[in-house]
C-alpha positions in Angstrom: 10.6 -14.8 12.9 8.7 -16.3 16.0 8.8 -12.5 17.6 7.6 -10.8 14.3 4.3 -13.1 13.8 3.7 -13.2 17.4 3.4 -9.3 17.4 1.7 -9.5 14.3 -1.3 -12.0 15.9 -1.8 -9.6 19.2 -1.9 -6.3 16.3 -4.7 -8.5 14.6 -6.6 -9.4 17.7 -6.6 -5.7 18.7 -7.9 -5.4 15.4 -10.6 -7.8 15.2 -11.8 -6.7 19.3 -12.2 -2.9 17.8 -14.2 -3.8 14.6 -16.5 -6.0 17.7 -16.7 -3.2 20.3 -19.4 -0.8 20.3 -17.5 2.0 19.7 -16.8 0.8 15.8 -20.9 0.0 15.6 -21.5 3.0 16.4 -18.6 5.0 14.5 -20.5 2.6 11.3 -24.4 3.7 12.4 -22.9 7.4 11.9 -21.3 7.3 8.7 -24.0 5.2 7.2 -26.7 7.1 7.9 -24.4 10.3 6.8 -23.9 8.1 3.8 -27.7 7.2 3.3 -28.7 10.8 3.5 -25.6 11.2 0.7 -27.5 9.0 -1.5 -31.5 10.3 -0.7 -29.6 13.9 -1.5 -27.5 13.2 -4.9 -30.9 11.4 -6.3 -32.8 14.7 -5.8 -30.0 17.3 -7.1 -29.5 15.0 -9.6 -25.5 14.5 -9.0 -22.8 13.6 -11.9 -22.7 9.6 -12.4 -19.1 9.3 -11.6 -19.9 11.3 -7.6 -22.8 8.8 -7.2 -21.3 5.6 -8.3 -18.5 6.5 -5.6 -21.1 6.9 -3.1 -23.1 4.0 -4.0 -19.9 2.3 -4.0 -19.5 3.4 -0.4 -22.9 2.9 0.9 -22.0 -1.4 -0.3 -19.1 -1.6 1.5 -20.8 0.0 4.5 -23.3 -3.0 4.3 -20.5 -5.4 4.6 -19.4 -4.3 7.9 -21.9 -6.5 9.7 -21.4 -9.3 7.7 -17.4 -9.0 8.6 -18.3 -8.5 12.1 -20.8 -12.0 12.1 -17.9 -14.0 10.7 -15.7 -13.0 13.6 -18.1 -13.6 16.3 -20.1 -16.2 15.5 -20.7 -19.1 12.7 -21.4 -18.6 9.5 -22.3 -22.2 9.1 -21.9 -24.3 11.7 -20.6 -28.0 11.4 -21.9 -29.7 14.5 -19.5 -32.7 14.3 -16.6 -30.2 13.5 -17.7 -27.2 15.6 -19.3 -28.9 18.9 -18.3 -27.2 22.0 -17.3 -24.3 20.6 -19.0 -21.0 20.1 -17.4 -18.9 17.7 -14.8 -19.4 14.9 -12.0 -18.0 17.2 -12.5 -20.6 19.7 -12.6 -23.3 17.5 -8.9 -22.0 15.6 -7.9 -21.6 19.0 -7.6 -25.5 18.9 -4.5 -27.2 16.8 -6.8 -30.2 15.7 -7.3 -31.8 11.6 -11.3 -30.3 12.4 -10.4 -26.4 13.1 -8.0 -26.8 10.4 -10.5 -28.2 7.8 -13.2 -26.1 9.1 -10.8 -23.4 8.6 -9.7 -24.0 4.5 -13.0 -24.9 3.4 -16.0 -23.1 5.4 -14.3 -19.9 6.8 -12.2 -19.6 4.0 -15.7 -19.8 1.5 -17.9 -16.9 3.2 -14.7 -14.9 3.9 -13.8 -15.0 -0.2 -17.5 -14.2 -0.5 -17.2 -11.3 1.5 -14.0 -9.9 -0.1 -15.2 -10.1 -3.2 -18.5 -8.1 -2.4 -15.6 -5.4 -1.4 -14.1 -5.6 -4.6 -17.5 -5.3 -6.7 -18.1 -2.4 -4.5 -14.9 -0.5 -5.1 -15.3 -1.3 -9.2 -18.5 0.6 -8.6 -16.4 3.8 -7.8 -14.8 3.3 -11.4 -18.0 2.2 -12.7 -16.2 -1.2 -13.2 -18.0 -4.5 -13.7 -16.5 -7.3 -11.5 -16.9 -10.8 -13.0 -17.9 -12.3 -9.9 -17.4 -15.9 -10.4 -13.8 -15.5 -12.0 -12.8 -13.4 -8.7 -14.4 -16.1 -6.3 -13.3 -19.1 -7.2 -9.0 -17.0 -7.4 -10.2 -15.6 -4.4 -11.1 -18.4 -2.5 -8.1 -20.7 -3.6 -5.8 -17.5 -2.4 -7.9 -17.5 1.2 -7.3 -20.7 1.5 -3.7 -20.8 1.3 -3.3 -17.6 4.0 -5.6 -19.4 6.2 -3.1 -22.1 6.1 -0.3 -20.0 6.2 -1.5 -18.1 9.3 -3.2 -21.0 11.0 0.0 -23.0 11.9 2.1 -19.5 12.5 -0.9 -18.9 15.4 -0.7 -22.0 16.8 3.4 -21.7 16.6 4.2 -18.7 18.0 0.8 -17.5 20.1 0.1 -21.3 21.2 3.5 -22.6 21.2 3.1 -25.8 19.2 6.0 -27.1 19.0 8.3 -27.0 15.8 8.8 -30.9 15.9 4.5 -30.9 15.8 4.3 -28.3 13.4 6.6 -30.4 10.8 5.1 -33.6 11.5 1.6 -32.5 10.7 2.5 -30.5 7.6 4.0 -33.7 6.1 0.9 -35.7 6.9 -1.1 -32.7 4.9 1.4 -32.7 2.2 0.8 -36.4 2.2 -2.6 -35.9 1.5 -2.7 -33.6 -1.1 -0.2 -35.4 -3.1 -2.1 -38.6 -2.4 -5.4 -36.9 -3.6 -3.6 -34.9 -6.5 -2.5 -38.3 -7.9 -5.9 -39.8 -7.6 -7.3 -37.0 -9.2 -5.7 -38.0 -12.4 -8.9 -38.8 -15.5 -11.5 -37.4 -13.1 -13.8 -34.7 -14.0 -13.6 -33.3 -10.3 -9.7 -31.9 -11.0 -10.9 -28.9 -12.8 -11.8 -27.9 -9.0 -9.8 -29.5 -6.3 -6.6 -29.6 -8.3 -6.0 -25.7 -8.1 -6.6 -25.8 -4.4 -4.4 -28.5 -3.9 -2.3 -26.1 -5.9 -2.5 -23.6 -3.9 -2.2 -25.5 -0.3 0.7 -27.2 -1.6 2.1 -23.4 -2.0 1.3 -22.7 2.0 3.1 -26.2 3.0 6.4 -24.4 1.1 6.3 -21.3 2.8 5.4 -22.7 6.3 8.1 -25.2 6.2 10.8 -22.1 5.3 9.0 -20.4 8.7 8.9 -23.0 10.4 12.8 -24.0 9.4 13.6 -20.5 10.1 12.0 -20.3 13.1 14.4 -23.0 14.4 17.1 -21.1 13.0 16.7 -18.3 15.2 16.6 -20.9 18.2 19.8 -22.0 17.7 21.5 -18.8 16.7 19.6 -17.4 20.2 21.0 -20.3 22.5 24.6 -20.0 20.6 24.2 -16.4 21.4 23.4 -17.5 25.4 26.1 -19.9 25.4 29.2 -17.2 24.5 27.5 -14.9 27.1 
């Protein structure tokens, strides 16, 4: 388990330092200017609707690419009592403290869902598909949330190597507070917002507890292993 997200996190970094190197801008200047002379072309040979909704479609998601780039390098938003000393997002998750975690579910996780749901509007433009926007966000950005979580104490686990024992102890205070704040929710107004989050978090504290049980699993069957050898 440990192994598998570890390899996992260095496939993602390579990731992430592609999509930042200048190679991949300028791979992206190529295509969309091949895609903007696409468009200037199909407007004046007057191209079938369903051809030019897939280009259009296209030429949005090409827009996004610097957008995803900005939110790996740099802040969208920055907090300066939650992101002092710190000068990008990846520094500041690089940290196992309650600020890059809470930086992390609510800020990241916001202009992230915004961004993926700009993709998804895009592609429903290739099937001439209207996306209701607001439905997809707020889904969107409850689901973001959650893998943020998810993969936020994995990182820290197997790249940083928390400790299991820390691990545990701070996902009980979390699950703490979201029960605490779930119950004092009850009669307010506010619920219809923070109770599916807290929904959804409460979700991530399940699964990370199984990875973070199973990761100690694999310990002990390891050292067992060790010991007969």
């Amino acid at each position: 388990m440990n192994e598998f997200w570890r390899k996992l996190f260095l496939k993602l970094r390579n990731i992430m330092n592609w999509l930042l190197s200048p190679i991949a801008v300028w791979i992206w200047t190529m295509i969309f200017i091949l895609v903007f002379l696409l468009i200037y072309v199909s407007s004046s040979f007057n191209f079938n609707d369903r051809l030019q909704n897939i280009i259009l479609g296209l030429f949005s998601i090409l827009i996004l690419y610097p957008f995803v780039a900005l939110n790996l390098k740099t802040y969208m938003f920055k907090l300066p009592f939650i992101c002092r000393k710190t000068d990008s997002p990846a520094q500041l998750f690089d940290i196992f403290s309650h600020r890059s975690f809470f930086y992390g579910i609510i800020v990241y996780s916001f202009f992230t869902s915004i961004i993926i749901v700009l993709l998804i509007s895009a592609i429903g433009n290739w099937f001439n598909y209207k996306i209701d926007s607001s439905n997809w966000y707020s889904n969107l950005f409850f689901i973001t949330s959650a893998l943020f979580t998810i993969i936020y104490f994995m990182y820290h686990m197997s790249v940083k190597n928390i400790s299991t024992k820390e691990i545990k102890a701070r996902l009980r205070l979390y699950s703490a507070i979201v029960g605490t704040i779930s119950g004092g929710l009850l009669g307010l107004s506010i619920k219809e917002i923070l109770v599916p989050l807290i929904t959804y978090l409460g979700i991530a504290f399940l699964w990370l507890s199984f990875c973070v049980e199973q990761v100690e699993v694999d310990k002990e069957k390891k050292e067992r292993k060790q010991q007969l050898l």
